[in-house]
matplotlib code that plots the C-alpha trace (Angstrom):
import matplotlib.pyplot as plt

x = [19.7, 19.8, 17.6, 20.1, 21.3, 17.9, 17.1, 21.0, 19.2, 15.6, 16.9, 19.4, 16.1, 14.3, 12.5, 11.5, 12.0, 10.2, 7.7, 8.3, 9.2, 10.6, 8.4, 6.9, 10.0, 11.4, 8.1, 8.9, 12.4, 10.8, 8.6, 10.5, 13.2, 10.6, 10.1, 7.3, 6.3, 6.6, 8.8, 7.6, 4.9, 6.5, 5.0, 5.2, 8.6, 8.1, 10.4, 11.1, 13.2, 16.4, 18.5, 16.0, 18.4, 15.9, 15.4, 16.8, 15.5, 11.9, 11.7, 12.2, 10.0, 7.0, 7.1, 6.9, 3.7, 0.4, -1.3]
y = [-71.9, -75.2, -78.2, -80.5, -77.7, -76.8, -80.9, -81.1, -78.3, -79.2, -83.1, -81.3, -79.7, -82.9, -82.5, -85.1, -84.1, -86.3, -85.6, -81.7, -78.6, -75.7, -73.6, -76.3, -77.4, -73.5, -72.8, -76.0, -75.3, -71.4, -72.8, -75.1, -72.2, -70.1, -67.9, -67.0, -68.9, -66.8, -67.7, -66.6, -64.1, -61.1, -60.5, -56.8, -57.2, -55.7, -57.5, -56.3, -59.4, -58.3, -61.3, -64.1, -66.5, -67.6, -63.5, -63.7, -66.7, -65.7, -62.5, -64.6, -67.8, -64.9, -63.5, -67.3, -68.0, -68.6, -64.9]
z = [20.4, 18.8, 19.9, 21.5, 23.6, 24.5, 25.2, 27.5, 29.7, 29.8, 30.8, 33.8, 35.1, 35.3, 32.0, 29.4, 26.1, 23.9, 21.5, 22.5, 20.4, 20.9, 22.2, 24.2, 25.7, 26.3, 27.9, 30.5, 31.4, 31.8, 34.3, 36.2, 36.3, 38.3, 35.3, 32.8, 30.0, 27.7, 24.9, 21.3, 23.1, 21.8, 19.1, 18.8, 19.9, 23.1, 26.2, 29.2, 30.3, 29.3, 30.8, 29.4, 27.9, 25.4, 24.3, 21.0, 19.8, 21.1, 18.5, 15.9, 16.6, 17.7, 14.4, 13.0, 15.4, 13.8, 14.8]

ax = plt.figure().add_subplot(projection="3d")
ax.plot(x, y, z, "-o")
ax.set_aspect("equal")
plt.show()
């Protein structure tokens, strides 16, 4: 999902969305959504939240993380 998609929703939860990436910002809409943080955590590409809306996106930024 692009950024200023990601910013439209993070700013209709309440969120500010300066100075933020990604993963930052995913992991605050997560939260304030009720849900886990844990966008980019599957790492060995094992998910068991099958409607996350961030799911595809997080395969591919946990292979990118720093491990």
């Amino acid at each position: 999902m692009k950024m200023p998609v990601i910013r439209d929703k993070a700013r209709e939860l309440g969120i500010k969305t300066a100075r933020l990436r990604k993963t930052e910002l995913i992991h605050r809409i997560q939260l304030s959504e009720g849900n886990f943080s844990c966008f980019a955590s599957a790492v060995a590409g094992d998910c068991d939240q099958w409607q996350c809306l961030w799911r595809d996106d997080c395969f591919v930024a946990a292979k990118k993380a720093p491990g």
